[in-house]
N, C-alpha and C positions, 0 to 999 in steps of 0.2 A: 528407442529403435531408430530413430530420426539420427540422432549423435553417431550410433553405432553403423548407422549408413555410410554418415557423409565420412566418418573415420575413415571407413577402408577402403572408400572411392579417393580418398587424399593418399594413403599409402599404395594403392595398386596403383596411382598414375606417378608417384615417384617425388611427390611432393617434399620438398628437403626438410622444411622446417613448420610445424605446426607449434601454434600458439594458443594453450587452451587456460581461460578465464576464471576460476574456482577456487573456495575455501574448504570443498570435501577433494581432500585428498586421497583417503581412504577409498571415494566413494569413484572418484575418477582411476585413481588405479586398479581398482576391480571391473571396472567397465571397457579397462584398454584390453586387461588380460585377456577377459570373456571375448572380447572381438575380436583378437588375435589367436584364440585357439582354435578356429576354422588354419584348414591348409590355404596359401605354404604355411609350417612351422616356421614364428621368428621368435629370435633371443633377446629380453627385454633386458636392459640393462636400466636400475635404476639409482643417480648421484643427489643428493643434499651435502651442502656447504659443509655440516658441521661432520657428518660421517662418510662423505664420499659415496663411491658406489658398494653397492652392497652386494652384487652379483656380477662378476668381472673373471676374467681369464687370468688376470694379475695379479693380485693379491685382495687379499679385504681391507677396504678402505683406501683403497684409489682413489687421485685429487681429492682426497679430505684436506679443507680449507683451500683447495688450488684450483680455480674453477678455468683456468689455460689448460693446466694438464686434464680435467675434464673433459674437455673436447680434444685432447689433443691421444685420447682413449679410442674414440670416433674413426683417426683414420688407422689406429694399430690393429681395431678387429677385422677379421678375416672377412672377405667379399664374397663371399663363397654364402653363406648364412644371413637371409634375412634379418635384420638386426632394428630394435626401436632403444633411443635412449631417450630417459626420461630425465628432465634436469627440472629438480624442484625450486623456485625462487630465484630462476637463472635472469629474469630479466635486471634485475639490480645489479648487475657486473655488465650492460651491453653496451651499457655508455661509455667500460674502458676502453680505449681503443685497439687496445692489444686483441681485448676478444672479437673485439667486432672485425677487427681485421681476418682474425684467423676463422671466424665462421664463415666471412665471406670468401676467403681461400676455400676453404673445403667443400662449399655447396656445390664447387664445378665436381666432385670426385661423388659429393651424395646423389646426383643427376643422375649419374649412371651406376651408382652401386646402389641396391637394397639396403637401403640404409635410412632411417629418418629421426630427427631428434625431434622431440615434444617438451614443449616448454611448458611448465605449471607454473601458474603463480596467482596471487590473489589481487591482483590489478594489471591492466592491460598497459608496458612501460617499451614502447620499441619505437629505438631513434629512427632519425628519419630515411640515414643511409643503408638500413635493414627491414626497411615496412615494405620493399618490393619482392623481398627473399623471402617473407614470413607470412603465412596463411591464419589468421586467427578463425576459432571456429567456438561455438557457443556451447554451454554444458550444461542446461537449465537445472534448478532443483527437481526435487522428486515428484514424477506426475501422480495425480490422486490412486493409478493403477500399482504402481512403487510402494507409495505408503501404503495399501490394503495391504499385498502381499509383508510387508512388515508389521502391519499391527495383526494380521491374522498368526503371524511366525512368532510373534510376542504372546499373544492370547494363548496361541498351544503350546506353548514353552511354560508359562505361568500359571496359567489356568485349566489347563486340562484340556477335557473335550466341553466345557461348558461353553457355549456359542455366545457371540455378541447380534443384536438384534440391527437388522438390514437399516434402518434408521438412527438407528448409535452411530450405526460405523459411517453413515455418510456422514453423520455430523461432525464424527472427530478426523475423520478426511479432510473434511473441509475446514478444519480447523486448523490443523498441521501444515495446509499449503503455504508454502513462502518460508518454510523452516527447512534447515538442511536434513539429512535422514541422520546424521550426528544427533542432531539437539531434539527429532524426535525420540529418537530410542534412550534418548535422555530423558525429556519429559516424559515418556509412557513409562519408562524405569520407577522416575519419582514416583507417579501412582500408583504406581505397582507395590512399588517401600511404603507407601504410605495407609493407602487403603486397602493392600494386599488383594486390588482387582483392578480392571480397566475399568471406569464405570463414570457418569455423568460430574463427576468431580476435575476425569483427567481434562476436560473442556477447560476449567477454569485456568489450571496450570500451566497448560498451550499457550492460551494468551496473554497468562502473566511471560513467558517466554518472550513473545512477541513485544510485550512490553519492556523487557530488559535490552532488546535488541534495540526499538526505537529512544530510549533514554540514551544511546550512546552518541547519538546525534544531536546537532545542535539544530536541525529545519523542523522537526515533526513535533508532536508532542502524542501520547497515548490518552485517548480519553477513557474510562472505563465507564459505560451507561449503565442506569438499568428505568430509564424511560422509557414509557410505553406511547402506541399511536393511539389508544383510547385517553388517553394526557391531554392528546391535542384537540383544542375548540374545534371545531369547524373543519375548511378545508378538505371536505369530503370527496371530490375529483381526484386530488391529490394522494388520501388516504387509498383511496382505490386502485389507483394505479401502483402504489408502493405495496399493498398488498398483495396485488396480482403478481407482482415479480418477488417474490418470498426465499420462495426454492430453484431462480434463474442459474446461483451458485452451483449448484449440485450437482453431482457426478451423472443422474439421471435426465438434468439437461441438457447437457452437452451431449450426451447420446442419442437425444431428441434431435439436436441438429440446431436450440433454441439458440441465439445469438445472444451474450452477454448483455445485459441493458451497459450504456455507458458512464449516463449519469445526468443531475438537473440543475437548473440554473433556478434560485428560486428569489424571487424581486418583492419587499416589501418596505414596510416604514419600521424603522427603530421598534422592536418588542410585537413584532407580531408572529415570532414564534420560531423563525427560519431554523434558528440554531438549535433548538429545543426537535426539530423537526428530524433535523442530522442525529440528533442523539435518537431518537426512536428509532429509527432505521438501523443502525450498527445493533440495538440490543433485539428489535424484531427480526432481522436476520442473521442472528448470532456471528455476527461479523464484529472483525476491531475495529476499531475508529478512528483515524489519525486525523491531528487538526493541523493544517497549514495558514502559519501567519504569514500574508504573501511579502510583508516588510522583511522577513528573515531571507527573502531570495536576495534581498541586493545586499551587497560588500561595496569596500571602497575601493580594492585593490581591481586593477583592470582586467578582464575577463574572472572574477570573481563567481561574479550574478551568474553568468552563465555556465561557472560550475556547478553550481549552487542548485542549480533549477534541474540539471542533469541528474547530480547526485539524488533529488529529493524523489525524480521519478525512479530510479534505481532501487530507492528503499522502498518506495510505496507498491512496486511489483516485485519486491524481494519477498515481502509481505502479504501478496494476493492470495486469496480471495480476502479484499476489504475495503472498507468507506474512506475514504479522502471527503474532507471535510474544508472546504479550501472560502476561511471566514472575511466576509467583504471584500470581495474581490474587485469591487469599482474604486477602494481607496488605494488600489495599487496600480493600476492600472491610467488612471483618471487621465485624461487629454496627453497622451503616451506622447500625439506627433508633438506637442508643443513642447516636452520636455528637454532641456538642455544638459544631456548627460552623454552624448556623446553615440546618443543609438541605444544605450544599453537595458532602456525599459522598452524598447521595440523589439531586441532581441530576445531577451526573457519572454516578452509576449509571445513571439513567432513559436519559439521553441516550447512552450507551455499549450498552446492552440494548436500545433502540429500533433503533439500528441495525446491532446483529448480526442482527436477526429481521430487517429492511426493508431491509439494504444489495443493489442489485443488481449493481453492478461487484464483478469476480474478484478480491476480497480472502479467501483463505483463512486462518479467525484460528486460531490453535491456543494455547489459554488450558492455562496449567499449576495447578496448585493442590496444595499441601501437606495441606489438612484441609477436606474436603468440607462440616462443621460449621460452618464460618465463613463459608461463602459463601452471600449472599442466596440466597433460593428462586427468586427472578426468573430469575435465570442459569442455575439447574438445570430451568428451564421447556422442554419440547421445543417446538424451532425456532429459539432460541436457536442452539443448534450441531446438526449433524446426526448426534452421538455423542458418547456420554460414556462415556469408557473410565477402567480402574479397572487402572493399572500395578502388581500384587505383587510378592512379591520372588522372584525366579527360583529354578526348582526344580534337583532336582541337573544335567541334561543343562544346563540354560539356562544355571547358573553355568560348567561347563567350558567351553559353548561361550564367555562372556566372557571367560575367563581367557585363553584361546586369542587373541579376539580384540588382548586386553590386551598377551601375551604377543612375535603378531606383531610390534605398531608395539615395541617394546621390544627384540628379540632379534628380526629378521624371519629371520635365515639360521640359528638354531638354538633355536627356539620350540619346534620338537616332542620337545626333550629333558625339556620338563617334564612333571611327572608333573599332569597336570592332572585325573582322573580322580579321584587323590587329593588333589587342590584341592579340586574340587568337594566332595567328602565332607566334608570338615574345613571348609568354609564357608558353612553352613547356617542360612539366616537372614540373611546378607550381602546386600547390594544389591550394585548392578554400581557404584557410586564406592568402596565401601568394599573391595570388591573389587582395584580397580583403586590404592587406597590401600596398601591390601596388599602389593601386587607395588613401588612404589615404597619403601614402609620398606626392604624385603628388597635392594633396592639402595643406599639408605642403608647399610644395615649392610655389607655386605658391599663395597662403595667403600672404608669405613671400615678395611678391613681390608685393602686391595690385591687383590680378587679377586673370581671371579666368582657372582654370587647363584644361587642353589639352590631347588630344591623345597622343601628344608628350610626355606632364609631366609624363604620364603612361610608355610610351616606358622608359622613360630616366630612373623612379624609377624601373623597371624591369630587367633593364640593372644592375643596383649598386644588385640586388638582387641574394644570391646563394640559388637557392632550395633546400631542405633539403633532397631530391631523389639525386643530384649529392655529398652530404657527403657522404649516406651510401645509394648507389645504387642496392647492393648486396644483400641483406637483402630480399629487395623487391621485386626484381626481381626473388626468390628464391619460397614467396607467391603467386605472380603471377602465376607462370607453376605451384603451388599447385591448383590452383584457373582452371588453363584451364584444369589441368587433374583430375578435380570432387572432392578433397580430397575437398576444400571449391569452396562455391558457389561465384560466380563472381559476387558481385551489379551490 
């Protein structure tokens, strides 16, 4: 409704040339129509390169392959009749100069005639000597209101009058967001071929979708989780607050009026879970996951980085509702002013910090960091995230409950023969990797030997182990009393 606004606030003030940013063609040409079939009546005409115009006073197939006489259609039609052309992938001819000339010839005759050309294309490409002549305007995907009415027009097309349940359908809303209404009714199709219904399967397919879309890039990577918050030790502030925002996502949200959370900064030492944290979260709130190496933001080539860092947020809210997952973020970042590159890690930061505090679409970012010392102050500014948690090392309960956990996936049918109790005690100062490293030497050794590992084998690979709190104890211990005296929030 928004798009369909500002469209015909653009055509009723005579605006000559619109520039609209999309890869649903289909889905933009149906939405001009509908907006234009209010009075006045105008006559769409609409050209691509390979077949020209398809609806023309002249013949079929006007400027096919000729994108001069394309516009040169423009001033042959009558002034009399409202008139919209639509030029599919015209930006890639503007840098001739031939067109560019002659568009800027005719914009003084589109001023005063009823007449406006709309550029389609799937990147934003306008020289410099036409960026004063040309109005871009934005064509978002499909709002969660779009997709119901399509999976509801799917469901009675396929299935009958058999209903889908008010909670299905928010899930697979929110699943679909960040895909165009193409590759949903594509994906809802497959399930439809496959399982011959809509049903808790078409969930999965969505996000292998999603997933084929972020393998075409080289910045993100797709994680698929299926770790849980009852996985994680400890950390119970943490679990609590991640809990309570479950269903922030949901289309019942946002009608609430609830404000998106934005996302957390979480500070701990090597193996204390951060990232195992990130995974819980994308499979607890049936969100995807993308992982951001912030190494892959910088290039060699100059203004590189700063495409780089553009683009990633364009995929990552092409993709919304979902987790950014953005891992050690103080090794990218690390003493920025000292760096000698010419500004270019101060730029990447600006532009990565502006829009953690200003992004509106449901990308929730959950930044990891090693050493709270190394990272700009900008980052640690509230608003940035809406919490900065300070993951310690787990105290004795927290540690048995991981060894437990550990123990499970490992021994699930006789895990409670370990004496985990006396784990806990003898592993003091251990995080939950070195923990979990633990328990794997002890089947090392004991493979080694044709037989089956022990409480003992634990003890003894615990004992050969130094935790990485007795190397640099200081450090920690320093976050910690930040963490009890409110500067960060304590997991």
């Amino acid at each position: 409704m928004v798009f369909k606004n500002e469209l015909l606030l653009l055509l009723k003030a005579r605006y000559p040339i619109i520039y609209i940013s999309t890869i649903e063609e289909d889905r933009i040409e149906y939405t001009i129509r509908k907006a234009i079939s209010i009075r006045p009546p105008r006559s769409l005409y609409i050209w691509d390169f390979v077949e020209g115009y398809r609806i023309n006073p002249l013949k079929k197939g006007f400027g096919k392959r000729n994108p001069l006489e394309a516009i040169e259609l423009i001033e042959k039609t009558s002034s009399r009749t409202p008139s919209i052309f639509i030029l599919k992938d015209f930006s890639r001819f503007l840098k001739d100069l031939t067109i560019s000339r002659k568009l800027r010839n005719i914009i003084r005759f589109l001023k005063i005639q009823p007449k406006t050309i709309i550029i389609i294309d799937s990147k934003i490409r306008i020289p410099n000597e036409l960026k004063d002549h040309i109005t871009v305007i934005k064509f978002n995907l499909p709002t969660p209101k779009e997709i119901r009415v399509e999976l509801m027009r799917l469901n009675k097309k396929m299935q009958g009058k058999r209903r889908l349940s008010g909670q299905f359908t928010e899930k697979v809303i929110q699943a679909c967001q960040g895909l165009s209404l193409e590759k949903i009714r594509r994906v809802l199709g497959k399930s439809l071929a496959v399982h011959k219904k809509i049903d808790k399967n078409c969930i999965a397919l969505i996000l292998e979708e999603k997933r084929q879309i972020i393998s075409q890039t080289q910045l993100l990577e797709f994680w698929p989780s299926k770790e849980r918050l009852k996985n994680v030790g400890g950390s119970y502030n943490l679990k609590k607050w991640l809990l309570t925002r479950t269903n922030s996502f949901s289309e019942k949200a946002i009608n609430y009026g609830l404000a998106t959370p934005k996302g957390i900064l979480l500070i701990g030492v090597q193996g204390s879970g951060k990232s195992l944290i990130a995974k819980a979260v994308s499979y607890e709130w049936k969100l995807p996951l993308l992982r951001l190496d912030v190494g892959r933001l910088f290039g060699g080539v100059v203004g590189e980085s700063e495409f780089r860092v553009r683009e990633m947020i364009m995929i990552a809210e092409s993709l919304a509702p979902c987790v950014l997952w953005i891992d050690e973020i103080d090794k990218a970042f690390a003493d920025s002013e000292q760096n000698s590159d010419s500004g270019t890690t101060n730029r990447v930061l600006g532009t990565l910090i502006t829009w953690l505090a200003e992004k509106t679409l449901p990308v929730f970012v959950i930044a990891t960091a090693n050493d709270i010392y190394s990272l700009p102050i900008e980052i640690l500014r509230k608003g940035r995230f809406d919490e900065i948690f300070f993951i310690g090392i787990p105290d004795k309960e927290d540690r048995r409950i991981i060894f437990e956990v550990h123990l499970k996936k490992f021994r699930p049918d006789t895990w409670y023969k370990y004496d985990t109790r006396r784990l806990s005690k003898q592993s003091r100062r251990f995080s939950g990797a070195e923990i979990e490293q633990a328990i794997v030497d002890a089947m090392y050794a004991a493979f080694n030997e044709k037989r089956e590992f022990t409480t003992n084998d634990i003890l003894k690979a615990l004992a050969r182990t130094v935790p990485i709190l007795e190397i640099d104890p200081v450090r920690t211990d320093i976050i910690q009393n930040w963490a009890s005296s409110g500067k960060i929030r304590m997991a």
